[in-house]
N, C-alpha and C positions, 0 to 999 in steps of 0.2 A: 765965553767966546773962544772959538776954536784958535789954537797957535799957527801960523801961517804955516809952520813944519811939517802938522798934524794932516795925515790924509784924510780925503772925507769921506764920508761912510759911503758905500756901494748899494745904489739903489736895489741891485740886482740880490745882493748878497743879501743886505735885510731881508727883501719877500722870501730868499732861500730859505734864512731861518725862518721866517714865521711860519712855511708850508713845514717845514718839521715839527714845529710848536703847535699846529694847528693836528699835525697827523697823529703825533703823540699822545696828544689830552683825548683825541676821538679814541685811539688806542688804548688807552689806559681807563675809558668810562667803558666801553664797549658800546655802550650807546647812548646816545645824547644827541641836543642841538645845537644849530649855530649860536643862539642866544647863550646856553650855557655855555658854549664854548667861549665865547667873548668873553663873558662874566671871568672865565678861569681863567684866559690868560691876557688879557688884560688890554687886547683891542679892539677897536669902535667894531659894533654889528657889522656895515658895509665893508669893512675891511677884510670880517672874517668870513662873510658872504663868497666876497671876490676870493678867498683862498679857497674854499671849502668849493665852489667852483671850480676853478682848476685840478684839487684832486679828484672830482669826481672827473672832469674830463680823460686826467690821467688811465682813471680807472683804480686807485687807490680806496677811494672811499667811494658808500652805495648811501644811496636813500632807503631805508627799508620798510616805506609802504605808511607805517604807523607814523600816528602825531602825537606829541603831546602839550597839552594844555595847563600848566602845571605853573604856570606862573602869567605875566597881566602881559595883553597883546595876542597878538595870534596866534591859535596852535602852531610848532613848530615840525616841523618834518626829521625825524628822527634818523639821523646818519648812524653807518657804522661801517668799521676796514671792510673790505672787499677779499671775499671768500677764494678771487681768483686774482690772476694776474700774477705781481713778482711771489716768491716763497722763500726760506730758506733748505735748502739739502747741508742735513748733518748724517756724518756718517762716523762710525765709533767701531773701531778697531782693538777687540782686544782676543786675552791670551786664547776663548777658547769659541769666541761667536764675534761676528761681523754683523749692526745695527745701523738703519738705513732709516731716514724719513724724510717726510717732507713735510714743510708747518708753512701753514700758511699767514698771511695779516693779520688774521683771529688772534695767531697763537695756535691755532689747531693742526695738531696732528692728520693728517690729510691721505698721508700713505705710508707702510711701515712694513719693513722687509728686515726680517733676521735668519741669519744661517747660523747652523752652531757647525765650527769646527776647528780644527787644534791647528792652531796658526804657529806654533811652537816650529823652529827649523831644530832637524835631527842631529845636527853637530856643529854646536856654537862655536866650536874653535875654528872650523874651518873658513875662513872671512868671504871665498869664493861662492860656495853654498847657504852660506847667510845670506848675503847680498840677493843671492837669485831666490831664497823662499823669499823674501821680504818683498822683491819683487812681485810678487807671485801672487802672497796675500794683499797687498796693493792691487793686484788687477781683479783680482776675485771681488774685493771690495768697489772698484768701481763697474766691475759686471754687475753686481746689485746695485749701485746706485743708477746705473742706467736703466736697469726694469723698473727704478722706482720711480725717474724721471718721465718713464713710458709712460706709466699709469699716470705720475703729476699732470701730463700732457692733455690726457683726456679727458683732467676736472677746469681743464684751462689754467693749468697751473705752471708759472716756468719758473727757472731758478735766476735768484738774482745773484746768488754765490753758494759755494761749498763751504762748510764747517768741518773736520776733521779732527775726530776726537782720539787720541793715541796714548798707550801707555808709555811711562817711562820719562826720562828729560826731553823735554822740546821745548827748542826755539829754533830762530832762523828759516824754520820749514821744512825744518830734520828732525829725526828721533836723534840724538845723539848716544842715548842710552837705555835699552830697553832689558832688564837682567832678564826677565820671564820669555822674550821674543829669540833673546840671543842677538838681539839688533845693537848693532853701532853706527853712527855717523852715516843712519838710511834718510837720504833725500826724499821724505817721505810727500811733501805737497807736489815735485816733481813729475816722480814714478807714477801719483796717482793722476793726475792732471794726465799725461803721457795717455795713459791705459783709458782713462774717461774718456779722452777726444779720438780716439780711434774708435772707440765704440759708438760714440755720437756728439759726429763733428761741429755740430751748433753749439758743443759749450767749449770750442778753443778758445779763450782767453776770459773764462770766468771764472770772477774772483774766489781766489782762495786763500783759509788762512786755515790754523792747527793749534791744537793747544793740546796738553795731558789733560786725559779722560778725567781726571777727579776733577780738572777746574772746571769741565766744560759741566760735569755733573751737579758742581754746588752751582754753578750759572743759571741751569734748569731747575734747580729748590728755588734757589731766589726768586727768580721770576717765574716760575710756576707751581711751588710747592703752596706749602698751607703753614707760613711762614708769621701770617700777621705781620706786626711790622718787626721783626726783628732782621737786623743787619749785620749781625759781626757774632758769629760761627764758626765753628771747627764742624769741616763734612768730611767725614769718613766710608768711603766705597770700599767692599767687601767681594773682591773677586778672587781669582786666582792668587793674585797680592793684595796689597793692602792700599789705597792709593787714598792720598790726603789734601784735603784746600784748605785754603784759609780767607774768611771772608769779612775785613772790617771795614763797617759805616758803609755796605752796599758796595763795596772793591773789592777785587780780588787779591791780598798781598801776594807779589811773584817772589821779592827777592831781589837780589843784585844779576842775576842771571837767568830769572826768570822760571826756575826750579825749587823753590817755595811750596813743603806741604807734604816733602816723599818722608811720611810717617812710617809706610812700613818698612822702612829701611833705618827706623831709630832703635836700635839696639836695647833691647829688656832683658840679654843674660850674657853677658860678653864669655861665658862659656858653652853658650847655646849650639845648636847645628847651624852648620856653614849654608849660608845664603847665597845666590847664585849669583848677588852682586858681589861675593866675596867677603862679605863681613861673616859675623860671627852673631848668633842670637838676635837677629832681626826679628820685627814684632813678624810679619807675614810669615816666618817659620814656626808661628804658633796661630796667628789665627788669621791667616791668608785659608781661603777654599781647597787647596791640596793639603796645607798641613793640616786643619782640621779633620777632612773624611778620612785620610792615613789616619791619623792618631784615634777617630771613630770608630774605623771600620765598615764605614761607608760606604754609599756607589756616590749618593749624589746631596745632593740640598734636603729636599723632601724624604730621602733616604733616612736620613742624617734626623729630621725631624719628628718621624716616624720612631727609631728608635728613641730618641729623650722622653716624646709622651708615654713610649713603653715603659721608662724609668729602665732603662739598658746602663747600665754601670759603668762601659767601658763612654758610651754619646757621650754621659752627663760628664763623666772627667774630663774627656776631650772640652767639652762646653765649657767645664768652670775652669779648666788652666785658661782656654782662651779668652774666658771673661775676665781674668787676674791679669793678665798682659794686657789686653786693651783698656783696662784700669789704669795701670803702670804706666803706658806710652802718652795717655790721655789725661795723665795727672801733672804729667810735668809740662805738657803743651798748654794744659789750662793755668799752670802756676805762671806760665810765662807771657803768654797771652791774654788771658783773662777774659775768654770769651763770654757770651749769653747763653749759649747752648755749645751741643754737641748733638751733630745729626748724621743717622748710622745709616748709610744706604747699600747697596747691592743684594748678602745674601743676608745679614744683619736683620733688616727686620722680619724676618722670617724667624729667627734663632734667638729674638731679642728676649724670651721668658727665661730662657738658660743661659741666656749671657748675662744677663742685667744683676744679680744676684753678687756676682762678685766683681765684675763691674763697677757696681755703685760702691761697694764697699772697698773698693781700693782707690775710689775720687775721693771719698769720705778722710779714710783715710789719709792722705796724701796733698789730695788740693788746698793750701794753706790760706785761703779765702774763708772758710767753713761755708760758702755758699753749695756745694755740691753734695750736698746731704742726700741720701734713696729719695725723699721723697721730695725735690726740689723741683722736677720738672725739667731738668734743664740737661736729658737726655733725649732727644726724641727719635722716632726714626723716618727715615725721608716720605717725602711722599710718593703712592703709588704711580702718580701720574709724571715724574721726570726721572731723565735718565741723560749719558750724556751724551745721544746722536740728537737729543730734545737740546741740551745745552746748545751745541753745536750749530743747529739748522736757526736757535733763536739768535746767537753772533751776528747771523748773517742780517738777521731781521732787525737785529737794532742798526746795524748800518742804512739799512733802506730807511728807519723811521728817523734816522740821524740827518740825512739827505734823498729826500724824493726824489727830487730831481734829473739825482745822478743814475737811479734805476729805473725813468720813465721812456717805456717803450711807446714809441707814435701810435696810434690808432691804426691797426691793417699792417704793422707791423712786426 
């Protein structure tokens, strides 16, 4: 018996959650029925009837034509999310290309706009001309995501929020530290919100949040890589820097301030070349995408990859120092952590045949578990299909699948 103190439950708010429970399980099968669907989560058929009603009113979920008869009683009419309607827009800002998409209910990638260019500002020190590049690449950034919204428009797709993937420290809805941007304390959800809605004023006042590009990255292995079920991971993205997450029991660990994971800024030679965050033998001075092709002699990635197949002397050295530090940085995150894996994304899996060599042999060595043996499996490298404008735009879409409700637009609306 309820305590006369205890308030009572909210009729409204239970069906709220159930329409999330009901959108989620159809989310998560891709496709299935009301019957399964009740089976799974654990309420009477009329009840899941009457929800799976309403989101099909909504427009959330579709009936898709097929029945299946797979269990006793009537074929049932086989639902699944709705290819149109709310989406997420992530958008991924980094040191040398601007990544734009739209992902729909599915999960699917729907539209996908990249520019490559050097978002770098030409003189960090001066705080006047930082501000205004960062500005700058901020507008540029939601000039694409306004063509991408174009296009989203014409598959009937609209945005239920932005995702904004950033290098560097972020919280609050700033970069506060960006070494490779030359960024400080850039109001980055702001500026771009600012530049979005003057380009197209229908999305003033939607929602936006931000996170550093490596969490939004491991976000998108989690829920769309080829993951199986493993939950608690060190992901490591491979750009210009070096940028790190950390993912246990399906969480993101942030941290006391929400900067949890800047690996390549952990120190492997405290006599090393100076980092542009100011330290001294940061890993990303050795196998961040600029130190590597310098130390190669490189133009580019494939560049870079092209010479090691030749067996080019100077790639392979560049390769195995930077496989010996990613060893080094990776050995003591794993002693301390003691993850399941370690999954290498950006230009990584591309290079992984000349990294992994001494790589392995410095977890081998060093990781004090003896679980990270060469051949243990528990290096892998991301999968092709996420990244983290994919992180990003899925943020948004777990909020819509968290609360329907709150993203259902009227019919004619």
């Amino acid at each position: 018996m309820n305590h006369p103190t205890e308030p009572k439950a909210d009729k409204s708010g239970v069906r709220r959650h159930n329409l999330s429970l009901v959108l989620r399980t159809v989310h998560e099968a891709g496709e299935t029925t009301r019957a399964a669907v009740a089976a799974r989560v654990g309420l009477t058929r009329p009840a899941v009837s009457s929800l799976v009603e309403q989101l099909l009113d909504l427009g959330f979920l579709v009936e898709s034509g097929k029945t299946f008869s797979g269990q006793a009683g009537r074929p049932g009419t086989v639902l699944k999310p709705a290819d149109t309607g709310p989406a997420g827009l992530g958008v991924e800002i980094n040191v040398d290309y601007v990544t734009v998409c739209v992902v729909d209910l599915t999960g699917t990638d729907r539209v996908r706009r990249t520019e490559h260019l050097d978002n770098r500002d030409a003189d960090a020190d001066a705080d006047a001309d930082a501000d205004a590049d960062a500005a700058g690449v901020l507008a540029r950034a939601a000039r694409i995501a306004a063509e991408a919204l174009e296009a989203a428009a014409a598959l009937r797709l609209a945005p239920a929020g932005a995702g904004l993937a950033l290098p560097g420290l972020v919280s609050g809805g700033s970069v506060r530290q960006a070494p490779n941007l030359g960024w400080n304390e850039v109001p980055a959800e702001t500026l771009f919100a600012e530049a979005l809605t003057e380009l197209r004023p229908g999305t003033a006042g939607l929602p936006l949040t931000s996170d550093n590009e490596a969490n939004m990255a491991a976000l998108a292995e989690l829920w769309f890589g080829e993951l199986g079920d493993l939950r608690t991971f060190l992901h490591l993205t491979g750009e210009i820097g070096v940028g790190g997450a950390i993912v246990v029991h399906g969480e993101l660990l942030r941290g006391a301030h929400g900067f949890a994971g800047e690996i390549g800024h952990l120190v492997v030679d405290a006599e090393g070349p100076r980092c542009r965050c100011g330290s001294r033998g940061c890993l990303e001075q050795y196998a961040g995408q600029a130190a590597l092709l310098a130390a190669a002699g490189a133009d580019d990635v494939p560049d870079l990859a092209r010479r090691a197949e030749a067996g080019e002397p100077r790639a392979l050295a560049a390769l195995a120092e930077a496989g010996r530090m990613l060893g080094r940085a990776l050995s003591g995150a794993v002693n301390l952590l003691d993850p399941e894996a370690v999954v290498l994304g950006g230009i990584y899996p591309h290079l992984l045949p000349w990294l992994t060599p001494a790589l392995t042999a410095e977890l081998a060595d060093r990781a004090v578990s003896g679980l990270w043996t060469p051949d243990a499996g528990r290096l892998r490298p991301a999968s092709t299909t996420t990244d983290a404008s994919r992180g990003a735009a899925a943020l948004v879409l777990h909020d819509v699948l968290a609360d329907p409700l709150a993203y259902a637009t009227p019919i004619g609306g």
